[in-house]
Each structure stands twice: as structure tokens, then as C-alpha cells.
C-alpha positions in Angstrom: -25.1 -32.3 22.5 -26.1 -35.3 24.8 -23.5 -37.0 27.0 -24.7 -40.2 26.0 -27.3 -41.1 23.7 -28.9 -44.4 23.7 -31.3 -45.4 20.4 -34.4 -47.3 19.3 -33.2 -50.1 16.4 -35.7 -47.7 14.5 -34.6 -44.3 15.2 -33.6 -42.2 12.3 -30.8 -39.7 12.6 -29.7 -36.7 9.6 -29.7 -32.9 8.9 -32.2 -32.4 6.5 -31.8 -28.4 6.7 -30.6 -28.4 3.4 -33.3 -29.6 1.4 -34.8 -25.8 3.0 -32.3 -24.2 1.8 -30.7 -23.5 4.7 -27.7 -25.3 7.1 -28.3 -26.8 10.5 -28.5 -23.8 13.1 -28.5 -24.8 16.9 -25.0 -25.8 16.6 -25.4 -29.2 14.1 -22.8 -28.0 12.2 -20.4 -28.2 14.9 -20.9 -30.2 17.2 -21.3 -32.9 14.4 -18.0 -32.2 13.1 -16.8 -33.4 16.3 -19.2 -36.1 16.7 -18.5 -38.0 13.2 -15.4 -35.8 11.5 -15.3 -34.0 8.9 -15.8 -36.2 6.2 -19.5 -37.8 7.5 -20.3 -34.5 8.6 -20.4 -33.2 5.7 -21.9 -35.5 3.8 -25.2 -35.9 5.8 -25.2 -32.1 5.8 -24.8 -31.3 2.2 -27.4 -34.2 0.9 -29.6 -34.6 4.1 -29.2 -38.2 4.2 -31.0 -39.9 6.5 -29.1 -42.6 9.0 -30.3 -46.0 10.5 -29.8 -46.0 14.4 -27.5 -48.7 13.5 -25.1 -46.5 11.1 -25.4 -43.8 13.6 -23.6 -46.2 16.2 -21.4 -47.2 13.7 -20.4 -43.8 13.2 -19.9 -43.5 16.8 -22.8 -40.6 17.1 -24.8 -42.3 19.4 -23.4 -44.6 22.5 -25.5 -47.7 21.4 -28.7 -49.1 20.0 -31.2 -50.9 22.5 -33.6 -53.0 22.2 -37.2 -51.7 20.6 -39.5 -50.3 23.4 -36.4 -50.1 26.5 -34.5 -46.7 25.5 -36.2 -45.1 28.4 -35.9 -48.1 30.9 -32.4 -48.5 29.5 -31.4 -44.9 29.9 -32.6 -44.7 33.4 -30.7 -47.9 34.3 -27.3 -45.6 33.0 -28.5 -42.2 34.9 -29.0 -44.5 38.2 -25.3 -46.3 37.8 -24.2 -43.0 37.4 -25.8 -41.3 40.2 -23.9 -44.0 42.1 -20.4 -42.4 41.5 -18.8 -40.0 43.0 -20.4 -36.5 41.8 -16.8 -34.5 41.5 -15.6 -37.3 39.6 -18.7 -37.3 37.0 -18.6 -33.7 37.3 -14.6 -33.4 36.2 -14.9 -36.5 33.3 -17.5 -34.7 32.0 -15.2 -31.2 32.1 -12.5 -33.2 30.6 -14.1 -34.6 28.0 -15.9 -32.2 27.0 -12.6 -29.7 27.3 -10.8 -32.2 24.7 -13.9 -32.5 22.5 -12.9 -28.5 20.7 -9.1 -29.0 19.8 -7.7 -26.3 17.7 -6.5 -28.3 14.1 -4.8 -26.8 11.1 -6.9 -27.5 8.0 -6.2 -26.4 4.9 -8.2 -23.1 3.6 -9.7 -24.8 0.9 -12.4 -26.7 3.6 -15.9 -25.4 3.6 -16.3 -22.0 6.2 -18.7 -23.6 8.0 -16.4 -26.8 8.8 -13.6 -24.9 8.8 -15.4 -22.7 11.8 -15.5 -26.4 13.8 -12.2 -27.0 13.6 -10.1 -24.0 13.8 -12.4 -21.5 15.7 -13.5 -22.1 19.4 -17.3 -23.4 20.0 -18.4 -20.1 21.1 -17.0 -18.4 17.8 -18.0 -21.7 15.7 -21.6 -21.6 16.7 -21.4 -17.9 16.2 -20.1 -18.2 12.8 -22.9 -21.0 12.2 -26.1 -19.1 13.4 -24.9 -16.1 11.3 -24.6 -18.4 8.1 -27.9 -20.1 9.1 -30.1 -17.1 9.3 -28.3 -15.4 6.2 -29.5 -18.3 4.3 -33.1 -17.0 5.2 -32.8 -14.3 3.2 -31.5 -16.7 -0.2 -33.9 -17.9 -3.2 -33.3 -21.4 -2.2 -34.7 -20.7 1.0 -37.9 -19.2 0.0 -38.4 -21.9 -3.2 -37.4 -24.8 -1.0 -35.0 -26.6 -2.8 -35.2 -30.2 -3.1 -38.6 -30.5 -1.6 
């Protein structure tokens, strides 16, 4: 996932997987948990809603929405006030953050496997646990008719 992710007013964010028949691979499931919690997570997984840029930053999935036309200019104004700090110091927030990003919580076993991966498995074993679910779902009737197309 992107450290920071700046948006369009236009851009359009969701997992449509499921209207394949099939789950987000590549780590969506996962790393989204931990983007938007569980709750939001799953719904844009289970009905491949699609978001406004504007939900999406409401939903604290992206850092912010900039103006139409300036994501790029605005995104290289960030990477050069960055490039102005102290490289060990970016280096270790970014190892912190991302270290607190994966913390082990006790969930009930009721919670879907796949969310349940995100939240009480490590990333490595989550995105495991993911990619085998997403390319079992290959070999599922859904899959090959294309639910919800």
C-alpha cells in the first residue's frame, strides 16, 4: 500500500473482484482491513461498491483530495518536503508505522476467514491465506459464469 495517497476530486476507489466471482488478491483484503476497519472493508468487498475520492478521504483511505489536474504537481511538492528531512528519520517513521499498522486483535470466530486472516494472522500469513482463497475461487462456478456482470 502507498505511504501516502493524494486524489483527483474525480478518482474512483472499490474492489469490484467480486462481481468475478472472486476476492481481491494482491493483498486488498488486508491491507484494507487496516486501511478502513473491518466494517468498510467488508462492505466494499462483498458488494464492489464503488467510492468518490471524497468518501475515500472520509474514510481515511487516502491522505487527501486535490485539486482537478495538480495530483502529480501536488505529490511531487510532498516527495520534495520529504526529501528535505532527515533520511533515518523518514526511514524509522515509516518502520514504525508501518510496524504498528499489523497488531494482533482477538476477534470473535464467527468473522469472515478472510478478515479474520487481517486481524489475527501476521501480513505475511494473511496475504498467504488471501492468495490461496483468491486463486481457489478460480476454480468456482461463479467465477467462470461471472456473477453480477
Amino acid at each position: 500500500m502507498c505511504d501516502i495517497i493524494l486524489a483527483a476530486p474525480n478518482a474512483k476507489f472499490g474492489q469490484p473482484e467480486i462481481n468475478l466471482g472472486v476476492i481481491p488478491g494482491g493483498g486488498g483484503t488486508q491491507r484494507l482491513v487496516h486501511a478502513i476497519g473491518k466494517s468498510r472493508a467488508m462492505e466494499l468487498v462483498l458488494t464492489g461498491r464503488i467510492i468518490s475520492a471524497k468518501e475515500a478521504s472520509e474514510w481515511g483511505m487516502i491522505s487527501r483530495v486535490v485539486d482537478d489536474g495538480a495530483v502529480i504537481d501536488e505529490a511531487v511538492k510532498v516527495a520534495k518536503e520529504i526529501a528535505t528531512k532527515s533520511q533515518i528519520a523518514v526511514q524509522a517513521g515509516k518502520e514504525v508505522i508501518n510496524a504498528g499498522m499489523f497488531p494482533c486483535l482477538n476477534l470473535p470466530r464467527l468473522v469472515s476467514m478472510v478478515f479474520l486472516a487481517a486481524h489475527e494472522m501476521s501480513l505475511a500469513e494473511g496475504l498467504r491465506f488471501e492468495r490461496r482463497t483468491f486463486y481457489g475461487l478460480f476454480a468456482t462456478q461463479d467465477q467462470k459464469e461471472g456473477v453480477s456482470l
